[in-house]
NULO-433900 format. One line per 4 residues: number of its first residue (from 1); their letters; for each residue x, y, z of C-alpha. Coordinates in Angstrom, 1 decimal, m for minus. Layout:
NULO-433900
NUM	a	X,Y,Z | ... .
This chain:
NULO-433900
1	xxxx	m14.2,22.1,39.2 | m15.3,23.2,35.8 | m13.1,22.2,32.8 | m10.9,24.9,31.4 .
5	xxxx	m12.5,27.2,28.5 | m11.5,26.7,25.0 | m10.5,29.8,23.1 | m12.5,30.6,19.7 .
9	xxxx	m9.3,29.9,17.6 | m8.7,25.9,19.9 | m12.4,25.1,19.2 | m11.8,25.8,15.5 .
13	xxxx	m8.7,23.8,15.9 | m10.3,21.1,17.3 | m13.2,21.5,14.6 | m11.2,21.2,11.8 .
17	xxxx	m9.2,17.9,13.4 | m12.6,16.4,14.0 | m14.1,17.1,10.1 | m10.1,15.5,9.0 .
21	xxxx	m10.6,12.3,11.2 | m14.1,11.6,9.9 | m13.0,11.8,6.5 | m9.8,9.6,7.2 .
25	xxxx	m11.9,6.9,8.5 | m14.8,7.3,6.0 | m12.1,7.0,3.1 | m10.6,3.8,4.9 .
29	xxxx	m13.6,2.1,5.0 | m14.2,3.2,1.1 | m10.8,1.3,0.4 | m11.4,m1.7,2.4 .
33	xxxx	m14.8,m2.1,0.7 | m13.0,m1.5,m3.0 | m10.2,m3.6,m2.5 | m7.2,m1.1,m2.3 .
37	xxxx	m6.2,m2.1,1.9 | m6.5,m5.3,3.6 | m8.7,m5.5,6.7 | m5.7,m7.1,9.0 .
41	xxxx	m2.7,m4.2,7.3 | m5.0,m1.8,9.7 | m4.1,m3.2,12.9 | m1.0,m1.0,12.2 .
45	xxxx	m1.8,1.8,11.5 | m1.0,5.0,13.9 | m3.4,7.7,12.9 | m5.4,8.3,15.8 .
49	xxxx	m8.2,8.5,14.0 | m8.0,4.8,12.8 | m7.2,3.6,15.7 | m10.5,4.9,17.3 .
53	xxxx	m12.5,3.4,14.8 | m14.9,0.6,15.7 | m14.9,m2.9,15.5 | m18.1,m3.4,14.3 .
57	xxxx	m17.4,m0.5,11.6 | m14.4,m2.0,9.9 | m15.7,m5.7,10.0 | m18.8,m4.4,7.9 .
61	xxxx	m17.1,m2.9,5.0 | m15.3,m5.9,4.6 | m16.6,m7.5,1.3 | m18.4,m10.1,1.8 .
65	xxxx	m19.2,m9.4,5.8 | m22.2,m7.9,6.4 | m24.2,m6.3,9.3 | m25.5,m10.0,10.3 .
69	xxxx	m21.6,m12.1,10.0 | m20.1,m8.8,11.3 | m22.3,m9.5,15.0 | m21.7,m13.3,14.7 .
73	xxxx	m17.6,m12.1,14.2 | m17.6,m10.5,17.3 | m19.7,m12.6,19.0 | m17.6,m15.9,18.9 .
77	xxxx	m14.5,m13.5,19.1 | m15.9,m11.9,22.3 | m14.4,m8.6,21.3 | m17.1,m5.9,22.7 .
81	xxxx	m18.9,m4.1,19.9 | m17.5,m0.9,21.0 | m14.1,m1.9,20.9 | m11.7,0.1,19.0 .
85	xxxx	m9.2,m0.7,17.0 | m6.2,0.4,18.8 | m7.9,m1.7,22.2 | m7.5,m4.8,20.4 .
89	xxxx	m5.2,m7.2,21.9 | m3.2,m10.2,20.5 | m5.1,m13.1,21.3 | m8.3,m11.4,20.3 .
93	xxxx	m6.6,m10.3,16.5 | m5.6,m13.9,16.6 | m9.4,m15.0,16.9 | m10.6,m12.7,14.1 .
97	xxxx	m7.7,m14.1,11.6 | m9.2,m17.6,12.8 | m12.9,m16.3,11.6 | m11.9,m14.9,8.5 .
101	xxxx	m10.3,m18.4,7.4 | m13.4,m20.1,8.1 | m15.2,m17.6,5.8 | m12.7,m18.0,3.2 .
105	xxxx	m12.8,m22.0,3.4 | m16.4,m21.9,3.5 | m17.5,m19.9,0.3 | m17.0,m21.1,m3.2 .
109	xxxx	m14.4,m18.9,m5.2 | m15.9,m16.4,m8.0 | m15.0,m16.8,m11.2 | m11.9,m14.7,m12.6 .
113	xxxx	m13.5,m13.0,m16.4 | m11.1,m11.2,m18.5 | m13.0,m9.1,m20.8 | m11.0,m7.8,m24.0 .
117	xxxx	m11.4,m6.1,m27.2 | m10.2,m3.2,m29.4 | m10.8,0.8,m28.0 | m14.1,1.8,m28.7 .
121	xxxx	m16.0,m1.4,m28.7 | m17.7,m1.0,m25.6 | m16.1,m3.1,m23.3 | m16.5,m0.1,m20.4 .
125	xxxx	m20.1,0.5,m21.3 | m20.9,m3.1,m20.7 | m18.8,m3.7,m18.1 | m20.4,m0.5,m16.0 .
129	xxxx	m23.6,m2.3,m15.7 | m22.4,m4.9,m13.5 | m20.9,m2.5,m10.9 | m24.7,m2.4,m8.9 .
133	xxxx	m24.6,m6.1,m9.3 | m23.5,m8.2,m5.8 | m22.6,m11.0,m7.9 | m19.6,m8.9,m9.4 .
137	xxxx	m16.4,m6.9,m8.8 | m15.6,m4.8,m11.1 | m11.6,m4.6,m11.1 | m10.1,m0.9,m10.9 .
141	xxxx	m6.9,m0.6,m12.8 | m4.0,1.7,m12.0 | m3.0,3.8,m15.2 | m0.1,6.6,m15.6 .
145	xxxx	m2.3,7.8,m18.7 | m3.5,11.4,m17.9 | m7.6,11.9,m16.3 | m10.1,12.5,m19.3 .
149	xxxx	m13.0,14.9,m18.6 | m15.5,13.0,m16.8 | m13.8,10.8,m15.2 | m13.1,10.2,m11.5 .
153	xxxx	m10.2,8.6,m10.0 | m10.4,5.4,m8.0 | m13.6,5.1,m9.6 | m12.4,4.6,m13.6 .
157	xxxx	m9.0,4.3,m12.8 | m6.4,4.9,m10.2 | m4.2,7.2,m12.0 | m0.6,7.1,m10.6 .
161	xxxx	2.4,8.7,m11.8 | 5.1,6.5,m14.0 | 7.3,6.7,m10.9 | 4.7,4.8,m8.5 .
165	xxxx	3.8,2.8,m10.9 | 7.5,1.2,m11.5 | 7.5,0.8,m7.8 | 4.3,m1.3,m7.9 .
169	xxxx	6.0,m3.5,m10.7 | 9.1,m3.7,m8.4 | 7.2,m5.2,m5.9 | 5.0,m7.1,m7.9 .
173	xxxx	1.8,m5.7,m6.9 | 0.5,m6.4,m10.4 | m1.8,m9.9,m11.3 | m0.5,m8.4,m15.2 .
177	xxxx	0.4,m5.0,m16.6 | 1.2,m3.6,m20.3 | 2.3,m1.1,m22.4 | m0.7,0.5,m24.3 .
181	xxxx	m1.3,3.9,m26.0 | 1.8,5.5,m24.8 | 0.7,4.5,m21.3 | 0.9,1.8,m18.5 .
185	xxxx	m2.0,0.1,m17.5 | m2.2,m2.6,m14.6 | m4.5,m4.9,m12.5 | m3.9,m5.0,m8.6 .
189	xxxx	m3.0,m8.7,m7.5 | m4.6,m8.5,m3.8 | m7.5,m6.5,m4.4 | m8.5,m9.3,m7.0 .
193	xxxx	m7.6,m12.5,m4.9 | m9.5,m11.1,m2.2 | m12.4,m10.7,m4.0 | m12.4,m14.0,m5.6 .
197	xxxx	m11.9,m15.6,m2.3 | m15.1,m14.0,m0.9 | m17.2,m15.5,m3.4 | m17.1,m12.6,m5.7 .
201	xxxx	m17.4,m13.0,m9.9 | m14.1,m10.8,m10.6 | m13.8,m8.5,m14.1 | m11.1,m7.6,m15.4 .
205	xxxx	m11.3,m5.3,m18.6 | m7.9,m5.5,m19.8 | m6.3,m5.1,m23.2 | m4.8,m7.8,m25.0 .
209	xxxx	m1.5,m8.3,m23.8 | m2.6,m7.9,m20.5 | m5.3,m10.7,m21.1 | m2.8,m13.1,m22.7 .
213	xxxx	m0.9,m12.3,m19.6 | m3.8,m13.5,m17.3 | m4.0,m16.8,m19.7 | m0.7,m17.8,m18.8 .
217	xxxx	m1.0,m17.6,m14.8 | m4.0,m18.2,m14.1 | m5.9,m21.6,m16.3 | m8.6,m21.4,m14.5 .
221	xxxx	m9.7,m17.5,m15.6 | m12.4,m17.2,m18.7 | m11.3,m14.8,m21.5 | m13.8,m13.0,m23.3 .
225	xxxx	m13.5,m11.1,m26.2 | m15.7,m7.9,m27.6 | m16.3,m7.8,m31.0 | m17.9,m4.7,m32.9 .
229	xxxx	m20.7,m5.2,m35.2 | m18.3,m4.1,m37.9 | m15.3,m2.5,m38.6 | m17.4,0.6,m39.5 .
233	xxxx	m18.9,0.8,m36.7 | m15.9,0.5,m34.9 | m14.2,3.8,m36.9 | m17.2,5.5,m36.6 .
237	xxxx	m17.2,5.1,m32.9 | m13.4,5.9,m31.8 | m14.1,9.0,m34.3 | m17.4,10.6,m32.3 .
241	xxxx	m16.2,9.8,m29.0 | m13.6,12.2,m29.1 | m11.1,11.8,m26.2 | m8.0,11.4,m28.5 .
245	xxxx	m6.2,13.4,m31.1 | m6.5,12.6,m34.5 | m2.8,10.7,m34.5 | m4.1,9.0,m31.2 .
249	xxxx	m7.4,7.6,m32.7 | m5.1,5.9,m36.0 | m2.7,4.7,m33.7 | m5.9,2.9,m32.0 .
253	xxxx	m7.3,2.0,m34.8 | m4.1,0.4,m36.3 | m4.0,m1.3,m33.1 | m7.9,m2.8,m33.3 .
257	xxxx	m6.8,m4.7,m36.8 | m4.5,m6.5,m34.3 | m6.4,m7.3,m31.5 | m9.1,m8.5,m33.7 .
261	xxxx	m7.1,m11.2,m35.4 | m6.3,m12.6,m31.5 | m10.1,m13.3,m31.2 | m9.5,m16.7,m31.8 .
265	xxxx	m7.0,m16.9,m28.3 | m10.2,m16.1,m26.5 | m13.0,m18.8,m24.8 | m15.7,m17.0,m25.7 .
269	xxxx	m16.8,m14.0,m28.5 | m19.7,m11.5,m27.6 | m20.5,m9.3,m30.4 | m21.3,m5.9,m29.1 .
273	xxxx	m25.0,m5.2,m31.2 | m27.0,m3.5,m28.1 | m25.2,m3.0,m24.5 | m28.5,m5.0,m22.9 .
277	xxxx	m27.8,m8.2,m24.8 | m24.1,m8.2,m24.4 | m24.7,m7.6,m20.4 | m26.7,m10.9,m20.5 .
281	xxxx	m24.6,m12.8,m22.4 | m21.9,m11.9,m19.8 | m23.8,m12.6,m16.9 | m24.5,m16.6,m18.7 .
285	xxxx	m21.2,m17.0,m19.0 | m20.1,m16.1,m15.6 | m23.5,m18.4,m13.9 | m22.9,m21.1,m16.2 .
């Protein structure tokens, strides 16, 4: 007996549901790999379209778990490699939280660097180069300041609205936030635990308060401050980059005489001459 036909308008239907479960599975992967969901918080989820993805999918854009540890995973877990997610069972999600502990034992923790420094002075530009680098994460904060031109969300920031980001606070999602600019700006606790635990050299760019913040819970995280090669050069730059309003760029700069008398507070100093050298000198301090 032949299956029923599907009518033009159900096979569009069932087109368009198709295209929307790729991309919900394609974007879950994208935040397990940046940090934003924990691998194990997907085990109960009840889109369909998570639920049927693989295994051997999900383990790899773990950070940290590659191709290679993602066969060994299921391997010792004798979970089949095409073995969805929703076909899991108990004892076999118990194995894999057994697995991922003896990752976490076995690698040596990345280093937590708080890089700091007055608007303008590069800290961005510098930090950017790392992001290509396996050695690093680059931290993503969540801002309720508005997108600038040229920016992408997730990717610069994760803009949120005051509202989400109060509940965040409530529920202490935050490793530190602060006040800055007429805006709140704030580093995700779990994403950056996470990545530290895998091994990972963690940045976070962060303003002052926010780094003084980081000083007092966690002793073990190096603070770094960015220096401009003058004060000049530091006018001159806030000026031509022109993303603020004139009242906005005085209210930075006013801000910069501050943060540049807390230099001291910080382990180390890198003055921002070229980008290239201030990379390197980033890099030493993380491998030292």
């Amino acid at each position: 007996m032949l299956p029923p036909r599907l009518s033009g308008r159900s096979r569009r239907k069932a087109g368009e549901n198709a295209v929307k479960a790729r991309q919900e599975r394609a974007k879950v992967k994208e935040m397990i790999t940046n940090g934003e969901i924990f691998f194990f918080d997907l085990f109960g989820d009840e889109r369909k379209s998570v639920k049927r993805m693989k295994m051997i999918d999900l383990l790899t854009a773990v950070p940290g778990i590659g191709k290679t540890r993602a066969e060994l995973i299921i391997g010792r877990t004798g979970i089949s490699p095409s073995r969805r997610i929703g076909g899991v069972g108990k004892r076999q999600l118990e194995l894999l939280r057994q697995e991922f502990l003896l990752i976490k034992n076995s690698r040596k923790p990345g280093k937590l660097l708080v890089v700091s420094g007055p608007s303008g002075v590069g800290k961005s530009t510098i930090t950017n180069q790392l992001r290509t680098d396996d050695r690093f994460w680059i931290s993503i904060s969540v801002t309720t300041r508005k997108i600038r031109t040229g920016e992408t969300n997730a990717v610069d920031y994760q803009f949120v609205s005051d509202e989400d980001f109060a509940k965040m606070v409530q529920k202490n999602e935050f490793l530190e936030w602060a006040d800055f600019a007429g805006a709140k700006y704030g580093t995700p606790r779990r994403s950056v635990e996470e990545a530290l635990a895998s091994g990972k050299n963690v940045i976070l760019e962060i303003e002052l308060n926010g780094a003084r913040q980081v000083r007092k819970n966690s002793k073990e995280a190096v603070l770094i401050f960015i220096e401009p090669p003058s004060w000049e050069e530091l006018t001159t730059r806030l000026i031509n980059r022109g993303t603020e309003s004139e009242h906005s760029t005085q209210a930075r700069l006013e801000r910069a005489k501050e943060e540049l008398s807390a230099a001291a507070e910080f382990d180390h100093i890198v003055i921002n001459h070229q980008v290239e050298q201030s990379v390197a000198e980033l890099v030493s301090l993380a491998l030292r």
